[in-house]
N, C-alpha and C positions, 0 to 999 in steps of 0.2 A: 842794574841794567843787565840782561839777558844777551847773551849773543846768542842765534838763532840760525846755524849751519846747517841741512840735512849731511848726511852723510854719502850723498851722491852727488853731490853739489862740485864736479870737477870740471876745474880749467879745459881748455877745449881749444886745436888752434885745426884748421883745415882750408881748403881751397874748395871753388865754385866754380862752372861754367855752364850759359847759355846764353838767353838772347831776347831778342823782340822787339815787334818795332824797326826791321831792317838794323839793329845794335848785336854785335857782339858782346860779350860780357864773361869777362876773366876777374877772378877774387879771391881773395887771401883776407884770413879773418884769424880773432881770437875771441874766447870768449872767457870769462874769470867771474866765480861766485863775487856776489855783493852783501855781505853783512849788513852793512848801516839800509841798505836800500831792503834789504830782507825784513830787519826786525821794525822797521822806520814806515814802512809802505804796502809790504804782502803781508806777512805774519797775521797784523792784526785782521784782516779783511778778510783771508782766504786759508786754508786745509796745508798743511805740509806737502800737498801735491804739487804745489805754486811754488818756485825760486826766481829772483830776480838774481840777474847776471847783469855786467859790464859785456858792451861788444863794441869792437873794433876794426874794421872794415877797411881794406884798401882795394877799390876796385878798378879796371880798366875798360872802357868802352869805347869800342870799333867800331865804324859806321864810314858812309860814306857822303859826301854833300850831292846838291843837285846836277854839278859839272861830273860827278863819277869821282871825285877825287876822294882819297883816303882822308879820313879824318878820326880823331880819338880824343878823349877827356878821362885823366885819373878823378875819381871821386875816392873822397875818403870821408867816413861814415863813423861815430860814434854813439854812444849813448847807451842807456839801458835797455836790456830782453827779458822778457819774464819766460821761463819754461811750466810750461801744465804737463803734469803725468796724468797723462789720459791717455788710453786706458788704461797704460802702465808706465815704468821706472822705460820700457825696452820702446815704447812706441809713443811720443807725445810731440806734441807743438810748444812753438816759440815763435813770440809775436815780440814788436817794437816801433816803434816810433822816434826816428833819430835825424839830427842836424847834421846835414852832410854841407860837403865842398868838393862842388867840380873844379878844376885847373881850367878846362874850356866850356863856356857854357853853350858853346854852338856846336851840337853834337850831329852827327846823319844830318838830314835836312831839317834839323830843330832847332828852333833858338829858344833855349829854357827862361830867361830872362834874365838870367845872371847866374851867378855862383855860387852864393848862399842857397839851397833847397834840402827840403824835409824828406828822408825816405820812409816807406812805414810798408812794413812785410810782414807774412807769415809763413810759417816754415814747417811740414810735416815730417819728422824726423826716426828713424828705427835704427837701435842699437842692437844689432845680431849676436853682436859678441861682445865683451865687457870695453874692451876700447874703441871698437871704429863704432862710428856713424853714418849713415848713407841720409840724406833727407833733399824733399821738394819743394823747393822758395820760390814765392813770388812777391813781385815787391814792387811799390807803385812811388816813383819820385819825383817831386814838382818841388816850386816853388812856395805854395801856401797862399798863394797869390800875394808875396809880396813885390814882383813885379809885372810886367805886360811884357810880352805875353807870359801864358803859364800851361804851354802845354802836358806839360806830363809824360812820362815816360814810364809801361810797364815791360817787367821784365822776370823772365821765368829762369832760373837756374837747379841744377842738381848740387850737391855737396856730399863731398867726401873728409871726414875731419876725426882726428887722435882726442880721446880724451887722457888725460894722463891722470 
């Protein structure tokens, strides 16, 4: 058995903010190379350009209901990212597809249908200098239609994040 690391393959933890959809949107994230998910699922399929990563998500969303009143929901997000270096190590995207958990599932004037819902983003990201990151997320979360309604919610963010 091969353990299959690149050598760029670094832990990563940063903050997000933006919005849409009349939402706010405040986030705090990590991210951590995956070995088994590397050698198990990328490797074979794709170019050493591909790493899967674990990501970690805790995020907060401000909105308001139809009376004007304040209202918010933490979501916290996990699951696997895959990063592509495209065109390079300094300039690539990171896509995923992850099972979140709202605390409230009646967010702004939305009722997502529950609590259980799938987020699934992409994220254009540029490493200027060997540890920060700056990159542009957008990320689309519903339900899956596993209940009524299933409206959906997208939301566009910037990030700022350390790689160590």
């Amino acid at each position: 058995m091969t353990l299959y690391l690149p050598a760029h393959a670094d832990p990563t933890v940063g903050v997000r903010a933006g919005g849409g959809e009349g939402l706010r949107l405040y986030s705090l994230f990590g991210r951590w190379p995956s070995p088994w998910l590397q050698e198990h699922a990328v490797a074979p399929f794709f170019s050493d350009r591909v790493q899967a990563y674990w990501d970690l998500s805790v995020e907060r969303w401000e909105g308001e209901d139809t009376a004007g009143e304040a209202n918010s929901s933490e979501v916290y997000i996990v699951g696997p990212v895959v990063r592509i270096n495209w065109p390079s190590r300094r300039l690539f995207l990171l896509v995923g597809v992850q099972p979140s958990y709202m605390t409230h599932s009646v967010i702004d004037d939305d009722d997502m249908g529950g609590n259980l819902q799938f987020t699934s983003h992409a994220e254009l990201a540029w490493t200027p200098i060997n540890r920060l990151t700056l990159g542009l997320r957008g990320q689309h979360t519903s339900n899956s239609r596993l209940y009524k309604p299933n409206p959906g919610m997208n939301l566009a963010s910037v990030t700022l994040a350390y790689n160590f």
